[in-house]
Structure formats: C-alpha cells, structure tokens
MOPAC internal coordinates of N, CA, C and O (Angstrom, degrees):
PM7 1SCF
backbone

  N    0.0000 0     0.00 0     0.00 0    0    0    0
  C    1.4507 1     0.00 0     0.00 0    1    0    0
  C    1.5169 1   109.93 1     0.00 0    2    1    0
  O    1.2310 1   122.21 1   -47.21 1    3    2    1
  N    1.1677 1   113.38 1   132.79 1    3    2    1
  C    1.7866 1   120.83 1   159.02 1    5    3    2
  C    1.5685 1    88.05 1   -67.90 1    6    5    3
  O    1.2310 1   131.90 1   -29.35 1    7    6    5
  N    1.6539 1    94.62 1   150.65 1    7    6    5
  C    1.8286 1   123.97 1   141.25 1    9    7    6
  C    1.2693 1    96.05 1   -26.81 1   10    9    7
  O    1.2310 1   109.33 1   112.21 1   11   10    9
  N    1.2729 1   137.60 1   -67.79 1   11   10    9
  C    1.5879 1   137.22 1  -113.14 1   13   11   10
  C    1.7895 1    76.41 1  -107.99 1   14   13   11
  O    1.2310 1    96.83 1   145.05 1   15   14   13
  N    1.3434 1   158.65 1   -34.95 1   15   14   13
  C    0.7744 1   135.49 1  -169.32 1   17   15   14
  C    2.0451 1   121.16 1   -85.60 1   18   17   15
  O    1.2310 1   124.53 1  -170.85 1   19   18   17
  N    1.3308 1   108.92 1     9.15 1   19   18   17
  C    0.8510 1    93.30 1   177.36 1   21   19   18
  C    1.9787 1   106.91 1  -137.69 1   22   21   19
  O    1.2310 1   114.53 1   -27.36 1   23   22   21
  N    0.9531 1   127.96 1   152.64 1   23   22   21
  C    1.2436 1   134.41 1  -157.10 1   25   23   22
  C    1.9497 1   105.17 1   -74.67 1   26   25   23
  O    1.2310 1   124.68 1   -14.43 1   27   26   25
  N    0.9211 1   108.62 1   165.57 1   27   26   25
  C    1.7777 1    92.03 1   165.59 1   29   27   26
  C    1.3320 1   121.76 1   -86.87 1   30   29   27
  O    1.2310 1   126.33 1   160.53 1   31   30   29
  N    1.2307 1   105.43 1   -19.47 1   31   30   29
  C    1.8458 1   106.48 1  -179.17 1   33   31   30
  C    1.9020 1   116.31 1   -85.31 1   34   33   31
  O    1.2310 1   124.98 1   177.84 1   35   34   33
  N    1.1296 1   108.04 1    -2.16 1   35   34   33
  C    1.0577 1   142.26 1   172.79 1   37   35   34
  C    1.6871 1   115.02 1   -60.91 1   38   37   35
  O    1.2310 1   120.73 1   -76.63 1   39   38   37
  N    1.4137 1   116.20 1   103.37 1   39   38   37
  C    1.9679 1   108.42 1  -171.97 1   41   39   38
  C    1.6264 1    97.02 1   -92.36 1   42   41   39
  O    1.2310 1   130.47 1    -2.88 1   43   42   41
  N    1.3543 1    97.40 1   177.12 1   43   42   41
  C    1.4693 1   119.59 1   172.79 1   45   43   42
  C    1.6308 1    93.45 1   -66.57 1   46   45   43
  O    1.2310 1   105.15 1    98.74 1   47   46   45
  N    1.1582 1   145.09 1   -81.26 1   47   46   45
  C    1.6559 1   144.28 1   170.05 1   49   47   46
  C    1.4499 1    96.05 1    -2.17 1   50   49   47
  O    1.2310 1   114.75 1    92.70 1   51   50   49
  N    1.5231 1   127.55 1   -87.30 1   51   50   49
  C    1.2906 1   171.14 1  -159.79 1   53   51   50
  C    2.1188 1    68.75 1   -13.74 1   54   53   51
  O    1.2310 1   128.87 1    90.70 1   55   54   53
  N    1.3358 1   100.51 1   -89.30 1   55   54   53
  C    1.6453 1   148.21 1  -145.20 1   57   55   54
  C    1.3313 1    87.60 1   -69.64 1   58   57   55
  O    1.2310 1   104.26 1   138.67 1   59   58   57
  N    1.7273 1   146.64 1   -41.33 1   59   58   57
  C    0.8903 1   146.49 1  -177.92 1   61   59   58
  C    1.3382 1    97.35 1   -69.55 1   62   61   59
  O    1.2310 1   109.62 1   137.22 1   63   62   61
  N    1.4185 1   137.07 1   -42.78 1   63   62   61
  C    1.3670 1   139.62 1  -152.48 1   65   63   62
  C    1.3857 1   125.64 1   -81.16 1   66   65   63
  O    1.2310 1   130.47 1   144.86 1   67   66   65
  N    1.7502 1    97.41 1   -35.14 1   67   66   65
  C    1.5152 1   120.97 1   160.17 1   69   67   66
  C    1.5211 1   105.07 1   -94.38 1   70   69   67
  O    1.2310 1   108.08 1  -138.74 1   71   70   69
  N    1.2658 1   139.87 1    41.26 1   71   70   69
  C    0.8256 1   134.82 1   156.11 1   73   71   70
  C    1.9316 1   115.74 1  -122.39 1   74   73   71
  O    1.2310 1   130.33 1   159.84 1   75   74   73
  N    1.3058 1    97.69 1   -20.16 1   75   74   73
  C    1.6091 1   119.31 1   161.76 1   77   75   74
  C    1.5684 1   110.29 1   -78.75 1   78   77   75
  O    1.2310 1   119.23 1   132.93 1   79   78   77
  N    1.1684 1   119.07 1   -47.07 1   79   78   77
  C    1.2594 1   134.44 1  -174.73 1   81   79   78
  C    1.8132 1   100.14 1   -41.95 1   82   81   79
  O    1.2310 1   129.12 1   109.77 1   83   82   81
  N    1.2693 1   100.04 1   -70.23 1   83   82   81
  C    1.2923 1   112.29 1  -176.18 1   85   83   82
  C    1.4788 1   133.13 1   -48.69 1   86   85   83
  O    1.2310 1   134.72 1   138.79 1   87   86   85
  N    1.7527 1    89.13 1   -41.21 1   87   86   85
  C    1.6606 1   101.18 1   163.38 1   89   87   86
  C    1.0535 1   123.91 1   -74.66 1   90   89   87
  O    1.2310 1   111.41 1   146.17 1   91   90   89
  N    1.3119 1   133.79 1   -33.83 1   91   90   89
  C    1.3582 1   136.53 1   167.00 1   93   91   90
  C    1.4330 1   125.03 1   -60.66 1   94   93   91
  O    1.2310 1   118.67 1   150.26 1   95   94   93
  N    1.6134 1   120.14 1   -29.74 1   95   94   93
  C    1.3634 1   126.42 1   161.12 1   97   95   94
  C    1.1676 1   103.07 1   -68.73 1   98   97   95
  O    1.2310 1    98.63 1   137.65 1   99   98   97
  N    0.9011 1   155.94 1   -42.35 1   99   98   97
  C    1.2690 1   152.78 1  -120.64 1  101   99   98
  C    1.5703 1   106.61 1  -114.20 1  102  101   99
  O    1.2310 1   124.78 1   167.11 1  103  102  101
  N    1.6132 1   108.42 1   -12.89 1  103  102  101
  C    1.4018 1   124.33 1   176.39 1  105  103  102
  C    1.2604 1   140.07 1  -116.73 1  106  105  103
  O    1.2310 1   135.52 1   136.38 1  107  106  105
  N    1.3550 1    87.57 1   -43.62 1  107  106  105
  C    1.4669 1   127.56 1   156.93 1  109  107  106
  C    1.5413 1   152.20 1   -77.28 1  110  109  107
  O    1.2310 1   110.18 1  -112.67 1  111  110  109
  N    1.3382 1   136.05 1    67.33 1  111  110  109
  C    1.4590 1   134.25 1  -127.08 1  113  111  110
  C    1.4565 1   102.17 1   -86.27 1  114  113  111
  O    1.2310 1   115.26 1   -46.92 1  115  114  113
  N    1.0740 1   126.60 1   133.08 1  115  114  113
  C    1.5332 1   147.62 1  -143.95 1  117  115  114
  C    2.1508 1    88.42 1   -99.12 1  118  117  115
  O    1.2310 1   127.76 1   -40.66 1  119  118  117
  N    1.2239 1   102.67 1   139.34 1  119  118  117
  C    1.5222 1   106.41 1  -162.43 1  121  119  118
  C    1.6497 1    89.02 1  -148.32 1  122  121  119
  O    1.2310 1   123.90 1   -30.54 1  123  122  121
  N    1.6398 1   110.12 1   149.46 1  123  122  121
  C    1.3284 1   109.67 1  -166.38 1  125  123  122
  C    1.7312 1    83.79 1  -130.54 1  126  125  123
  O    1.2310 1   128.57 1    -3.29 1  127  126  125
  N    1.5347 1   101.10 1   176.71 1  127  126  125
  C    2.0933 1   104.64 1  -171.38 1  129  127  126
  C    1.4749 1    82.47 1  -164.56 1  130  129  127
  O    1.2310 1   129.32 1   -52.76 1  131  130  129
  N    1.6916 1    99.65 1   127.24 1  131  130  129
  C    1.6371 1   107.44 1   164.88 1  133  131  130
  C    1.5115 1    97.46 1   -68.93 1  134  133  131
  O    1.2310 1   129.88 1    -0.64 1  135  134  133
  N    1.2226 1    98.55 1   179.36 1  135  134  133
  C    1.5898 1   116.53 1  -177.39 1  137  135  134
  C    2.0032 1   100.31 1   -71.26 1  138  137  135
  O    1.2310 1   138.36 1   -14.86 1  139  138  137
  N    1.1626 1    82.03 1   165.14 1  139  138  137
  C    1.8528 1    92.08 1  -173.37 1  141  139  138
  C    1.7656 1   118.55 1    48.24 1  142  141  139
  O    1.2310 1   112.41 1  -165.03 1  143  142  141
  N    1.0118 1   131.93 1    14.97 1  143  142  141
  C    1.9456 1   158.80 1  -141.74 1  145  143  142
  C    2.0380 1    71.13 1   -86.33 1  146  145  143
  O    1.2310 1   119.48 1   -27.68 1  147  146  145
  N    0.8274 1   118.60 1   152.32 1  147  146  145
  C    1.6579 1   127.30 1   110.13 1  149  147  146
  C    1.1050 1   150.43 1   -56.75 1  150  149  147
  O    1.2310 1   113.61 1   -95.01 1  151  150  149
  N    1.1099 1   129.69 1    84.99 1  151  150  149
  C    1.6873 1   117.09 1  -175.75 1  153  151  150
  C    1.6014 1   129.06 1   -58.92 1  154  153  151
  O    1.2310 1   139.43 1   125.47 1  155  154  153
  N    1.9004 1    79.93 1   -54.53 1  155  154  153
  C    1.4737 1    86.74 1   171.06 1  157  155  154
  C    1.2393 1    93.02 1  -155.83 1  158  157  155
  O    1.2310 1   128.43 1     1.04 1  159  158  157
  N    1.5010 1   101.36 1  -178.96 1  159  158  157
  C    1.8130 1   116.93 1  -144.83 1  161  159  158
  C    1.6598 1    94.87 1  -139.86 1  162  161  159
  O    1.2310 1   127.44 1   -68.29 1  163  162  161
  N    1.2965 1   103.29 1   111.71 1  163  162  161
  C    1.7195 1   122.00 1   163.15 1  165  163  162
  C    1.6626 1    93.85 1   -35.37 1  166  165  163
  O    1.2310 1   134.53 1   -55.95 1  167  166  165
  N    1.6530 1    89.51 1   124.05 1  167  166  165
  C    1.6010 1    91.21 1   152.63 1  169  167  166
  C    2.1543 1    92.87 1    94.27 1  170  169  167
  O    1.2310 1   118.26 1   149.63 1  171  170  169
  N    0.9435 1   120.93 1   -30.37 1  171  170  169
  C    1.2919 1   122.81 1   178.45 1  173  171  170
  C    1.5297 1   113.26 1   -57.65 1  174  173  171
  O    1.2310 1   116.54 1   -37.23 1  175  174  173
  N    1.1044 1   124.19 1   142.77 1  175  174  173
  C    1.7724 1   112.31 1   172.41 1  177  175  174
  C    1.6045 1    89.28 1   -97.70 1  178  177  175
  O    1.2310 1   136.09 1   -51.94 1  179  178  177
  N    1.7952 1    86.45 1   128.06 1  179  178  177
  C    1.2246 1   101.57 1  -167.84 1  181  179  178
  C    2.1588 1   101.60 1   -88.13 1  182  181  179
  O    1.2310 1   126.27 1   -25.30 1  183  182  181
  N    1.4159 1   105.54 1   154.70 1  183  182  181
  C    1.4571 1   107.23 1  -171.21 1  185  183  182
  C    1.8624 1   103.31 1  -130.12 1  186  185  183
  O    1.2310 1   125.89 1   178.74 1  187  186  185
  N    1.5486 1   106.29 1    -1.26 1  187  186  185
  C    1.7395 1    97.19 1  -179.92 1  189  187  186
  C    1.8156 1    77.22 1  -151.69 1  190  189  187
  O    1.2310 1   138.97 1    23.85 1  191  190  189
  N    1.5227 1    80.82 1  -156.15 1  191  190  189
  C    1.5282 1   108.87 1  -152.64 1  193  191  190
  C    1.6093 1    99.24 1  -150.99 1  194  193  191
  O    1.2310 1   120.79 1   -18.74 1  195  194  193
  N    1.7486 1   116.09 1   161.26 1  195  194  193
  C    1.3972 1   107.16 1  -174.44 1  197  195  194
  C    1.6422 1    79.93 1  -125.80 1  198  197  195
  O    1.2310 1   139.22 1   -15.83 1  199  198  197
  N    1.5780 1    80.34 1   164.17 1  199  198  197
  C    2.2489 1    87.13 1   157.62 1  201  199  198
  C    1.2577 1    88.07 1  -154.93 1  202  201  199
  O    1.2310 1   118.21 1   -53.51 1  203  202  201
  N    2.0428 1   121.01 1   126.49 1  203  202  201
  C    0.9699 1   125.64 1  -174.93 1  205  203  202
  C    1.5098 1   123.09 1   -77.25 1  206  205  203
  O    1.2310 1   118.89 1   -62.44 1  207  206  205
  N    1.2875 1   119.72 1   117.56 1  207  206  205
  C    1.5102 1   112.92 1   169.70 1  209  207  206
  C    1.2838 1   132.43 1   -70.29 1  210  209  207
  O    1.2310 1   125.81 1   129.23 1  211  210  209
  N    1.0458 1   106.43 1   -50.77 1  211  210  209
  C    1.5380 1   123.59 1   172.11 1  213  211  210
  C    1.4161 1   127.86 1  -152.40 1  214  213  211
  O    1.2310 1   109.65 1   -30.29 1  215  214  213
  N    0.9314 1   137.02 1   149.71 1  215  214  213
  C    1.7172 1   137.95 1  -169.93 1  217  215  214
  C    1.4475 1   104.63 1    95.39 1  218  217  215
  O    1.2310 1   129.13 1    16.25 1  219  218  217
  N    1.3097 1   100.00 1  -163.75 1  219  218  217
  C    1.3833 1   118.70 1   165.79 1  221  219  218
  C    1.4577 1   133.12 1  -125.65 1  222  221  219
  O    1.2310 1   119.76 1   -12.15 1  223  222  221
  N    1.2734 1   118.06 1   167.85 1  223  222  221
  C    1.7872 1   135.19 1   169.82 1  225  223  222
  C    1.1927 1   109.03 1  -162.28 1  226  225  223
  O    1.2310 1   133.80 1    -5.60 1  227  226  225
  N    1.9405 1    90.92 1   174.40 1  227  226  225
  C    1.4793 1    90.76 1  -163.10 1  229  227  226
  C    1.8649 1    85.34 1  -152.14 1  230  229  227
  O    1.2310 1   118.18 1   -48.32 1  231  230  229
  N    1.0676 1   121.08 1   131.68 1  231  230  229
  C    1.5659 1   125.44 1   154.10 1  233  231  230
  C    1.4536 1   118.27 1   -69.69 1  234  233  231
  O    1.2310 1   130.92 1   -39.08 1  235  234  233
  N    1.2760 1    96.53 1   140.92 1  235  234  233
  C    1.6478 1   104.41 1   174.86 1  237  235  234
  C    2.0268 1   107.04 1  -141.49 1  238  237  235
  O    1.2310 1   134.12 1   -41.42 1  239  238  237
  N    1.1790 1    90.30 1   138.58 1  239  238  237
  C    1.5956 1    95.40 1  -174.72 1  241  239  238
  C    1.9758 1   103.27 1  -123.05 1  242  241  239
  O    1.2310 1   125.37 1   -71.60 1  243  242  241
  N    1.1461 1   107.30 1   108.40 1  243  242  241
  C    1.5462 1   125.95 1   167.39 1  245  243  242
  C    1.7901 1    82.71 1    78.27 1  246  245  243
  O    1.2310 1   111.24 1  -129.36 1  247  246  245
  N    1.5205 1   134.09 1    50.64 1  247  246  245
  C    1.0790 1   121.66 1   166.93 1  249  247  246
  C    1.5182 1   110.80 1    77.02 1  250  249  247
  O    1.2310 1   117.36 1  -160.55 1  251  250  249
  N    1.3333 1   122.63 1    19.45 1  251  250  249
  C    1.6883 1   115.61 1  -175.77 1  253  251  250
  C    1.5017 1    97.03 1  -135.03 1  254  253  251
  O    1.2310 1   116.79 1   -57.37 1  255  254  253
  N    1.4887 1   123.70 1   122.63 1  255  254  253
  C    1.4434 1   120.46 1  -167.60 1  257  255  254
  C    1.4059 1   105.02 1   -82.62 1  258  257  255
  O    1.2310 1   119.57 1   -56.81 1  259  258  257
  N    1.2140 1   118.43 1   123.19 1  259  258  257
  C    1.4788 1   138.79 1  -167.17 1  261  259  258
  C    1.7022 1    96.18 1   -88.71 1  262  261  259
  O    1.2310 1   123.36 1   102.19 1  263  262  261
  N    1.1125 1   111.17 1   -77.81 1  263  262  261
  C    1.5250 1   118.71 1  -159.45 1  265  263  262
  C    1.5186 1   110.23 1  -119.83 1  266  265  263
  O    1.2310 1   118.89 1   -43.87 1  267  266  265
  N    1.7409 1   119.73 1   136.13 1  267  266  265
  C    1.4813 1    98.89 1   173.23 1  269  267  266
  C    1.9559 1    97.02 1  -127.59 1  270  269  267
  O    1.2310 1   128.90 1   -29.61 1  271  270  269
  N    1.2674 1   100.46 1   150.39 1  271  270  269
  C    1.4406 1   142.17 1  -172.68 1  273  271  270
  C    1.3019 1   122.25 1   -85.70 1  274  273  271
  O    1.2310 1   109.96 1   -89.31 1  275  274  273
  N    1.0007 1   136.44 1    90.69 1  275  274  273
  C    1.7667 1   134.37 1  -148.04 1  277  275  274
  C    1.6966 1   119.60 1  -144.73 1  278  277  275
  O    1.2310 1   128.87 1   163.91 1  279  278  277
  N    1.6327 1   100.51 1   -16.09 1  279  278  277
  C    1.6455 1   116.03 1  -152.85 1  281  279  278
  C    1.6687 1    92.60 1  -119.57 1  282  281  279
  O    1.2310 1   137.64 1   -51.92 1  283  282  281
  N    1.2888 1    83.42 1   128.08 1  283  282  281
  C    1.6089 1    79.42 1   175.31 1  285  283  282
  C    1.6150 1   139.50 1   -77.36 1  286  285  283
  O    1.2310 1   105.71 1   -70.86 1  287  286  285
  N    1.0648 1   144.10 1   109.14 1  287  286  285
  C    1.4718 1   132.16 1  -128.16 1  289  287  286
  C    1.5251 1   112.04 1   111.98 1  290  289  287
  O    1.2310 1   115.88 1   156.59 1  291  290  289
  N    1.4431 1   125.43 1   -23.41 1  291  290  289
  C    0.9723 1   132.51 1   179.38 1  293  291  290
  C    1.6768 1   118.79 1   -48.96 1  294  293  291
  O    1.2310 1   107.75 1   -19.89 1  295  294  293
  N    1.5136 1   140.47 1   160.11 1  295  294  293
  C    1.2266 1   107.56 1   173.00 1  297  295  294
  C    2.2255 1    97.57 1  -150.77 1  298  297  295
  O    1.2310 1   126.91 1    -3.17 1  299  298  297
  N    1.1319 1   104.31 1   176.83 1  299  298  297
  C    0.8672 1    85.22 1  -164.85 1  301  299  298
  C    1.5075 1   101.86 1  -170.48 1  302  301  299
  O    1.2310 1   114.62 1   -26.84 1  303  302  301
  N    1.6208 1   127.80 1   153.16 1  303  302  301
  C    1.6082 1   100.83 1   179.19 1  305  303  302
  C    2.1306 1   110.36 1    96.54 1  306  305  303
  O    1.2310 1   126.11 1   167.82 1  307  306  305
  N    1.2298 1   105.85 1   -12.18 1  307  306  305
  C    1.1306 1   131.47 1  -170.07 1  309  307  306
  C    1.8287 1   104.66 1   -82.51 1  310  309  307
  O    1.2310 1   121.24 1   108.52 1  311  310  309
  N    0.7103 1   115.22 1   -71.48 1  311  310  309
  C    1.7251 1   115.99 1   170.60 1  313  311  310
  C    1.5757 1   114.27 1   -18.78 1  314  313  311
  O    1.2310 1   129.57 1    96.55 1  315  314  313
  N    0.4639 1    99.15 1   -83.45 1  315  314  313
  C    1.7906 1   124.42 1  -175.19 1  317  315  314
  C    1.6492 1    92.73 1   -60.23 1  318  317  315
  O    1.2310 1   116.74 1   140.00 1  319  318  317
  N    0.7293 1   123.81 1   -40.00 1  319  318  317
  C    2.3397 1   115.24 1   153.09 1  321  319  318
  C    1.3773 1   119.41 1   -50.04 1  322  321  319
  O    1.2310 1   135.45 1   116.03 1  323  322  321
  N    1.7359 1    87.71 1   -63.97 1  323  322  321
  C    1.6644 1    86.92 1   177.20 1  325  323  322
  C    1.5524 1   116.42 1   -67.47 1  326  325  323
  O    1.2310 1   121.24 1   126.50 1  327  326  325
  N    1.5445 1   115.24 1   -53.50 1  327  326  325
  C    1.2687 1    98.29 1  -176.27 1  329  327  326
  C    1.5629 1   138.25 1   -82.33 1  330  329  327
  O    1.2310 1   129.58 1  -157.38 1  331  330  329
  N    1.1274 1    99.14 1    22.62 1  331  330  329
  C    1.4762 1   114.97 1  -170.37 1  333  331  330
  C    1.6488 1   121.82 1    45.06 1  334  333  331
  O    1.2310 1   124.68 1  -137.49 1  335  334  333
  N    1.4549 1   108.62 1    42.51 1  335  334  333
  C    1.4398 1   115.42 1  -170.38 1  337  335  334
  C    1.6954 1   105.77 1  -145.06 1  338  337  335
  O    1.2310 1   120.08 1   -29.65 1  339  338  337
  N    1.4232 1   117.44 1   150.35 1  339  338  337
  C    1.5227 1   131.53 1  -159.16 1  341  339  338
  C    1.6584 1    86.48 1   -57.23 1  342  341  339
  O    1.2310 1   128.82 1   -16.51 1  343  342  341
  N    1.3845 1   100.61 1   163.49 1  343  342  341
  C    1.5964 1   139.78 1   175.03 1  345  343  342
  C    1.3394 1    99.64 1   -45.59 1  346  345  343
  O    1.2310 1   104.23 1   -55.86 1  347  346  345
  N    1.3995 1   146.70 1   124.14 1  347  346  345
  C    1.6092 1   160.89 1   147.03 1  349  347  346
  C    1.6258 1   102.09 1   -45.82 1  350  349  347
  O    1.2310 1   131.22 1   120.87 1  351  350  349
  N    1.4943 1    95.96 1   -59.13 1  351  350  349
  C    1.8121 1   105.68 1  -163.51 1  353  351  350
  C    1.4040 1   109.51 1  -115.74 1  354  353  351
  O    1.2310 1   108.89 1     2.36 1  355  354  353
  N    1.6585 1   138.41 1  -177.64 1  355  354  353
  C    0.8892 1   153.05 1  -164.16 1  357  355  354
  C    1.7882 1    87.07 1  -135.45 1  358  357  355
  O    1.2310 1   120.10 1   180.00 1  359  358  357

C-alpha cells in the first residue's frame, strides 16, 4: 500500500479485512439458502466447506441440533474436507 491509499481513520484490522475480503471472493463463490434449505446432509461425502456471512444455521446429527451458526466468520462443512470422510451433521 502507498500512504495515499489508505485513509487515517483506517486500522491495520480495517485493511487486513478488505484485503481477505477480496481474496476470498475472488475464490470462493458466495451461495444464498431460503430458510429451513439443506445445506448439507449427514452421511454425504462432503466436497466444499461454508463460511457464514450473514443469517443463520444450525447442525443437527441423527435429527438432534448439535451446534448453531449465527456469527459471521463462522465456518462449517470442514471435517469431512479435511478428513476425507461423509458428513457427521446435517
């Protein structure tokens, strides 16, 4: 960055954040879910990953909601990437 590109009220966070921002669009294709949607399905071999922007979710395993999803940054869908094994939760 030049001086001149960044404002003074502007933090190191600020500039780091739009600087993630960008990379992550830029890689990552932004996907929307009506309310009650499925994302993903216990037992599925999972092939991506989510990171919540806005709204909410909630995991459920054999029908019992385990974990809920509310914060943006949140992520989820990740297990079953790394471990190369079907979906835990719904």
């Amino acid at each position: 960055y030049r001086s001149s590109d960044l404002t003074t009220d502007a933090t190191i966070t600020q500039v780091v954040d739009a600087e993630l921002d960008k990379t992550y669009s830029s890689c990552m294709p932004q996907r929307s879910f009506k309310s009650g949607e499925i994302i993903i399905q216990q037992g599925d071999q999972g092939d991506e990953m989510f990171i919540l922007e806005e709204g909410e979710c909630a995991a459920f395993i054999d029908g019992n909601k385990v974990q809920s999803y509310n914060k943006p940054g949140e992520f989820f869908g990740e297990l079953a990437l790394l471990n190369n094994e079907p979906r835990k939760a719904s």
